[in-house]
N, C-alpha and C positions, 0 to 999 in steps of 0.2 A: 521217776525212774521205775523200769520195771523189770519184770525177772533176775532179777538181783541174787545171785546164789546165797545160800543162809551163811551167816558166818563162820567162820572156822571153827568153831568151838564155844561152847555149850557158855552164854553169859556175856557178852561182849555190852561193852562200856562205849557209853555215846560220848566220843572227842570234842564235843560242842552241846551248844543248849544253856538253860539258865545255873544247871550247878557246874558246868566247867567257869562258864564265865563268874560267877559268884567266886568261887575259891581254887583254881588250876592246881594249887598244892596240895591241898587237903583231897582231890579226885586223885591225884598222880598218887595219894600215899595210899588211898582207897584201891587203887589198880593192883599197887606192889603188893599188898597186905591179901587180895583176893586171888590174883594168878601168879603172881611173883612176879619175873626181871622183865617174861615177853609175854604181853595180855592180848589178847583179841579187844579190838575196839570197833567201832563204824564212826568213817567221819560223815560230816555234811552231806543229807540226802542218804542215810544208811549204807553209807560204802562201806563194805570191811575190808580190814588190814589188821598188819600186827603191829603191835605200839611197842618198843622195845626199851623199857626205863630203867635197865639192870645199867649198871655204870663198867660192869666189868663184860655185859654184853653187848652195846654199844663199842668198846674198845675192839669186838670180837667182829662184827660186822663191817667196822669202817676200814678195819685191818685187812681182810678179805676180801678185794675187789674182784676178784675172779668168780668167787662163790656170792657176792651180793654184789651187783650193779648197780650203776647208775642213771643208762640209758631208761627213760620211763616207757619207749616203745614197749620193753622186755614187759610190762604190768599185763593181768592176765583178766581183767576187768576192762577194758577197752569197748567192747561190745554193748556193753550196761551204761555206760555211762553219756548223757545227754551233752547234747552240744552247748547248753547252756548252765552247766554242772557249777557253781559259784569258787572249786577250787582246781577248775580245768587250767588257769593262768600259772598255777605252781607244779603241774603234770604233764603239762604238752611238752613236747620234744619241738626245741629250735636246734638252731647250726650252731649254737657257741658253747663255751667250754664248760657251761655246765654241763651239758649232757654227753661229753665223750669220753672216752675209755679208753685204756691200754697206752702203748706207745702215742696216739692220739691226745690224750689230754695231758700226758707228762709235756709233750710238745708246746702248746696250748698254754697252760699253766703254768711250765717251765719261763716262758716269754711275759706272759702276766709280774709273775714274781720279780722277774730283772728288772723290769721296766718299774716295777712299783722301788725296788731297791736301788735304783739309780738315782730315785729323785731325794736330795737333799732333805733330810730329815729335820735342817735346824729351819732351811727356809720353810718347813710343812709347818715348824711351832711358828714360826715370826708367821707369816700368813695365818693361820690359824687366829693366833692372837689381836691381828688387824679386822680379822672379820668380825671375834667378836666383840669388840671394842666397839665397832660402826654398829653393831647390832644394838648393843645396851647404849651409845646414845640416841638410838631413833625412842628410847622408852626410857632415860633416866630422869626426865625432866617430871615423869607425871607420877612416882612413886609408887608404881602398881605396874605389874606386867602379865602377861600367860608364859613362864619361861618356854611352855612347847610348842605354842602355837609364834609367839615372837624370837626365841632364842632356837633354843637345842635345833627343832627342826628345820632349822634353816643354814645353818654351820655348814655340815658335809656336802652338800650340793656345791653350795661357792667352794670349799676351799679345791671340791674335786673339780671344778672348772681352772680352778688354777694352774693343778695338777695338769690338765690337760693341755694347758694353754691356750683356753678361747680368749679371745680379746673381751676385757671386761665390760662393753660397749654390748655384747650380747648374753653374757653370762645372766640377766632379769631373766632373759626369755627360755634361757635355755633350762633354768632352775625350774620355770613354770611350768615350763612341758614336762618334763620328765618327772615334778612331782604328777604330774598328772595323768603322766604314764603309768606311773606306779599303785595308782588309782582304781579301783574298781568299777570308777562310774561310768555314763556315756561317751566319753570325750577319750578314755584312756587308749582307745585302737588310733586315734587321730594322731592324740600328741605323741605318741611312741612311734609313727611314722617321721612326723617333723623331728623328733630326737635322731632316726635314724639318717635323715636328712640332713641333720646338720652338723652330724658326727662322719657324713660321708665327706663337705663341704672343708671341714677340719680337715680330714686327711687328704685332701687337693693340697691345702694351705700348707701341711706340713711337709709334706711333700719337695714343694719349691721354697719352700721356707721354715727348716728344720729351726727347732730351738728346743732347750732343756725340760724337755714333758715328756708325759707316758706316750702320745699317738707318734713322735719322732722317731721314738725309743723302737717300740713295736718294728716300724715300718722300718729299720736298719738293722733288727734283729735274726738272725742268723738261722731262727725258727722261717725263715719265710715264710710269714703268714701272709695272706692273701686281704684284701678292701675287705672283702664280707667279713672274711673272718678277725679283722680286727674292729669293725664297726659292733658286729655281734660282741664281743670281747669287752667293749669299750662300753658297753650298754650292762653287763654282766659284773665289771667294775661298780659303775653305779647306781647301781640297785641295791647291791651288796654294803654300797659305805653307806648309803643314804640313812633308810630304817632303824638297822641293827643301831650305829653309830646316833641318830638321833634320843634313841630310846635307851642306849646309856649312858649317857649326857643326862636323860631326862631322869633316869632311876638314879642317879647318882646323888641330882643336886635332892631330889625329895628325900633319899637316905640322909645326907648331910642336913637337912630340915626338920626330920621327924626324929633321929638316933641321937640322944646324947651327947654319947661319946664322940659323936663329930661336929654336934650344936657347940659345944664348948670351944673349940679349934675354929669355929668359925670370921673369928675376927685377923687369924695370924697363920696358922698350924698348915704350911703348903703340905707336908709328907700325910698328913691326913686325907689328901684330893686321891692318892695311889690306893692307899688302904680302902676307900670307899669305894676305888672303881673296883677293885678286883673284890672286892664284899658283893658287889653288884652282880658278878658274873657268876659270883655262885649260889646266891639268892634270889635275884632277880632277875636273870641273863635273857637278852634284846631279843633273842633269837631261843623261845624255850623250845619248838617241835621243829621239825623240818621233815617231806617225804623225800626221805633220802636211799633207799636202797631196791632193789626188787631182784630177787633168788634166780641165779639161773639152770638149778634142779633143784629136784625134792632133799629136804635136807630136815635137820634137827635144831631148836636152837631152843637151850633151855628146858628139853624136852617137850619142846611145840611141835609137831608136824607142820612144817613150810613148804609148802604147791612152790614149782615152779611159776613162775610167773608172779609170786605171790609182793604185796607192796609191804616196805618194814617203812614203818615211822619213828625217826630217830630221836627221843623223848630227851635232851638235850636238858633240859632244868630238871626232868624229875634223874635223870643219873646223877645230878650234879647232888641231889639230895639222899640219893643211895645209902643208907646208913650204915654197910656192910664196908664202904669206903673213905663218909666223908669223917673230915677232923669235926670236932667240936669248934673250934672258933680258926676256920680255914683260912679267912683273912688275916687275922692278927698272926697266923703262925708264916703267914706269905708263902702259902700255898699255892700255887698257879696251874696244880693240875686237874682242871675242872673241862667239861667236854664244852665251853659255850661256840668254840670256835670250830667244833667239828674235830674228824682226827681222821689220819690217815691220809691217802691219795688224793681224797676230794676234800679234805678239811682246804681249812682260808690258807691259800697257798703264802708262806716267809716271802715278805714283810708286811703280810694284809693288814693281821690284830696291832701289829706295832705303827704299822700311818696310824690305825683308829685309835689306839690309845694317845698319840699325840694331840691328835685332836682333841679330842675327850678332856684327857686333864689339863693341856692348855688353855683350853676357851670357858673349863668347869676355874681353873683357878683366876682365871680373868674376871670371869662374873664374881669369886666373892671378893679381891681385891676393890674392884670398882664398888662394890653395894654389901658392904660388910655385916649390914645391918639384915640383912635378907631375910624373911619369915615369910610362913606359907598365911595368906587371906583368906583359907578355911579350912576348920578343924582336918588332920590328917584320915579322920577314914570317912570324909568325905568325897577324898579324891577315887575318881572312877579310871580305871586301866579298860584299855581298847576290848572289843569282844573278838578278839585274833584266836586259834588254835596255833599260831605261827609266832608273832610277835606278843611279848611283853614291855606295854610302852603307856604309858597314860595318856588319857585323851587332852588332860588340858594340866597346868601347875601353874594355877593362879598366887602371885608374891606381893607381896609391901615392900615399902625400904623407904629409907629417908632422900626425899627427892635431891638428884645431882643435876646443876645446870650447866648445861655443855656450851663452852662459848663458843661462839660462833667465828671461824675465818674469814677475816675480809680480805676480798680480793684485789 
């Protein structure tokens, strides 16, 4: 990267590298304590921007869609930035309802949200709970699992294939592409074409052959939305449940592993699976940073000088740790006012966080019914979390448990 203007302000904190990846909390408390609520940072490759980790500034920005946007075309860094920039995949401008604005994305998100609210919530737990039942027995028999490389990250893809109504005949395939979409490697332009393939082929099929899913729902919805625009939609859907929904599945059961007060509960205690998720969201939340906003004039925030054009980084875990707002023990008081899901016009559009917490504590209280015994197969701070500025998700959650033999159906 070159000619890269200097950053905004005298000091800016690198968003990445060995001391974000080492400890993201203890950097974010280092950020608040140096510049306060809005720090100048540079991500990946010295990009700057403004990281905004104030809890009551973040409320102030996502509140404001007129004064902070979301279209990423508005970024004022365009120019600088290389076609192979490693976080161009979360900044480039497509046609779906991430990136639109105004009467546009209430439209958009409006249809998102029915459609998510249409679908039967008790049938999302009963499917939920069939997945992962099938999950833990392809690994109950041998007393040792990766819960995230076998469990958690494999949940949200099928149950949202359900959600959609692919015939479970293709639901292998479709899971593989799109995690491989979601991919940064060589293959992920491929399989996110074939997803978009076969998310157009769905909408033929729903088409002449509606039935109780999101692509029917869309395509009768009074938004008329257009093929593209619900294929793009449909793609924006699952992305969205995949990761975040994986990765609190996965912080959940390691909290319920490592804490106590949840190790004890672990043989019986279901109201305990609620208390750990929402502990999750605001200690460990799937989704800690997101680039979420860009100024469309010179403005003030927090007493920062903000360029038009300029990128805000909406620091999602470190508000959630604002000390100027949070309780002392937020879970136990069942607190649920934490930013993990975003807020305002572009937060997870009613009923996003409620399909994922169904998932989440149906298939987290499935695993410890089925394997009660469950212990982590290496000390706790040996486990390693992803090197994301994005996501907070562990790379692996290697378990024990006393082997269960699953019998077999004859047919």
């Amino acid at each position: 990267m070159t000619d890269v203007p200097p950053a905004h302000h005298a000091g800016p904190v690198r968003l990445y590298g060995p001391q974000f990846q080492q400890d993201p909390a203890a950097l974010y408390t280092e950020i608040r304590n140096t510049h306060g609520p809005v720090a100048p940072v540079l991500l990946d490759g010295d990009v700057p921007a403004w990281f905004v980790c104030g809890y009551r500034e973040i409320h102030q920005v996502t509140s404001d869609s007129q004064l902070f946007a979301r279209d990423t075309r508005r970024w004022n860094m365009w120019e600088h930035v290389p076609a192979d920039w490693p976080l161009l995949p979360y900044v480039a401008h497509n046609p779906s309802v991430m990136f639109t604005e105004g009467t546009e994305h209430q439209r958009r998100a409006g249809a998102i949200g029915d459609a998510l609210g249409a679908f039967d919530q008790f049938e999302l737990s009963q499917y939920s709970e069939r997945v992962a039942d099938a999950l833990i027995d392809a690994f109950a028999a041998r007393g040792e699992a990766d819960l995230m490389a076998q469990f958690a990250s494999r949940i949200p893809l099928n149950v949202i294939a359900q959600m959609f109504g692919m015939p479970e005949s293709q639901t292998p395939e479709l899971v593989r592409d799109i995690s491989e979409s979601l991919d940064t490697g060589p293959g992920a332009a491929d399989a996110y074409m074939r997803v978009q393939k076969a998310m157009a082929g769905l909408l033929d099929t729903k088409r002449s052959m509606p039935g109780a899913d999101i692509p029917s729902y869309l395509l009768e919805h009074d938004a008329e939305l257009t093929d593209d625009e619900i294929v793009q939609d449909l793609l924006v859907v699952t992305a969205a449940a995949q990761q975040p929904t994986a990765n609190w599945i996965g912080n959940t059961i390691r909290l319920m592993l490592t804490d106590e007060r949840f190790a004890l509960t672990l043989a019986g205690g279901r109201e305990s699976v609620g208390q750990a998720l929402n502990e999750v969201l605001w200690h460990d939340t799937p989704t800690q940073n997101f680039i979420g906003r860009f100024a469309t004039r010179d403005t003030q925030l927090a007493g920062m000088r903000i360029r038009t054009g300029d990128m805000l980084v909406l620091g999602l875990a470190a508000a959630n740790a604002d000390p100027k707002v949070r309780l002392d023990s937020p879970a136990s008081a069942g607190n649920h006012a934490h930013m993990s899901f975003g807020h305002g016009e572009h937060g997870c559009p009613y009923p996003a966080p409620e399909v994922a917490e169904v998932m989440a504590r149906t298939t987290v209280e499935v695993l410890l019914d089925r394997l009660p015994d469950l212990t982590l197969a290496v000390p706790a701070e040996e486990l390693r979390w992803h090197p994301s500025v994005w996501m907070r998700g562990l790379g692996s959650l290697p378990v024990r448990f006393t082997p269960t033999y699953v019998p077999v159906e004859l047919g």
